[in-house]
C-alpha positions in Angstrom: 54.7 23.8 -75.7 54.2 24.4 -79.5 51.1 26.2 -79.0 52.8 28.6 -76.5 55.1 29.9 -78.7 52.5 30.2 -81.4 50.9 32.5 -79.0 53.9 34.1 -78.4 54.8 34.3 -82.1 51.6 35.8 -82.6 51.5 38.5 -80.3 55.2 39.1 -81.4 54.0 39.2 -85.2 50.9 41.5 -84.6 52.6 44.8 -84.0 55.3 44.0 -86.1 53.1 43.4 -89.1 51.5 47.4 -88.3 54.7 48.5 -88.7 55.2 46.9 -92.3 52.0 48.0 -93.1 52.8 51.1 -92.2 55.8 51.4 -93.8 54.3 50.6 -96.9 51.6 52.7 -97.0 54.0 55.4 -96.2 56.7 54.5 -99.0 53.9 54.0 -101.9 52.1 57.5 -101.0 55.3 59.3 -100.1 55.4 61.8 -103.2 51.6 62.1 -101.8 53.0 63.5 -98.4 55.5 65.5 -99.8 53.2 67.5 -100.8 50.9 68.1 -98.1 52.0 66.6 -94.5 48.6 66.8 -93.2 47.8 64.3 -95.2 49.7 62.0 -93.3 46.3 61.0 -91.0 45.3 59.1 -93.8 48.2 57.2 -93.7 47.3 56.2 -89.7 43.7 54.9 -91.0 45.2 53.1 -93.8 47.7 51.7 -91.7 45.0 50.4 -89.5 42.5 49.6 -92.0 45.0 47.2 -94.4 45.6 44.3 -92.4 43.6 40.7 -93.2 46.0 38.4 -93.8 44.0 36.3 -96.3 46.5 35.4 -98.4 48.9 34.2 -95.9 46.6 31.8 -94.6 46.3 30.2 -98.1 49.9 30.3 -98.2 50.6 28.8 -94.9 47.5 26.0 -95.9 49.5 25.1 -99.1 52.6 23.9 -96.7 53.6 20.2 -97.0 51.9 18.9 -93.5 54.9 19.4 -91.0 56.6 21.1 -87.9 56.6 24.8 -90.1 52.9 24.7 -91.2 51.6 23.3 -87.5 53.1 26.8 -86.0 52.4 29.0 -89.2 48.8 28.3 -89.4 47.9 29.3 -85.9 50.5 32.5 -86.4 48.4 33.1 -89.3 44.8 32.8 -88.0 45.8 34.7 -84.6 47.1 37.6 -86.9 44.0 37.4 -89.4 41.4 37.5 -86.1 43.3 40.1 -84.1 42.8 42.5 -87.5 39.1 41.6 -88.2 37.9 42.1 -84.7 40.4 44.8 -82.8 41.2 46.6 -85.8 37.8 46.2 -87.7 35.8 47.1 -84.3 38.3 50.3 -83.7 37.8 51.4 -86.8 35.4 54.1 -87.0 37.5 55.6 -83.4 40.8 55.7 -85.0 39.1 57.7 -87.9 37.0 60.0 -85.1 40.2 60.7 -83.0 42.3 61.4 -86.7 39.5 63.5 -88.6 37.6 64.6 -85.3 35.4 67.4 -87.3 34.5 64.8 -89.9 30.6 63.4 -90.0 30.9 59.8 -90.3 
């Protein structure tokens, strides 16, 4: 049953996590988009782009062995591999459908 809800955790996590991101990106380049709206289809690729997770893989491997690391690691890896491979392989489409006149 643990690993059910660390599936479940994960998928719950996931979009959650865009959203931060998100609202990150939009709250540190704000003045940015004051100033020209447009701009904010750079804030969808960044969005999209940002996400590895890294750190909170070391973070959850420095946990004392126990019940919290057992479901944070597997949160943590799920979240670091759904970024790599769906976000990284989307990539250049979310930057095609945002800046469709672009040459990549």
């Amino acid at each position: 049953k643990p690993h059910v809800f660390a599936v479940l955790a994960t998928l719950a996590i996931i979009p959650l996590s865009i959203a931060v991101r998100a609202l990150s990106v939009l709250f540190s380049t704000l003045p940015t988009h004051l100033r020209q709206w447009e701009r904010g289809r750079v804030l969808g690729i960044l969005t999209w782009g940002g996400l590895r997770g890294g750190i909170s893989v070391s973070l959850a491997l420095g946990l004392p062995a126990g019940d919290l690391r057992e479901l944070l690691l597997p949160v943590c890896y799920g979240v670091v591999v759904f970024t790599i491979i769906v976000q990284g392989l989307t990539m250049e489409w979310v930057v095609r459908r945002l800046f469709p006149s672009t040459r990549l």
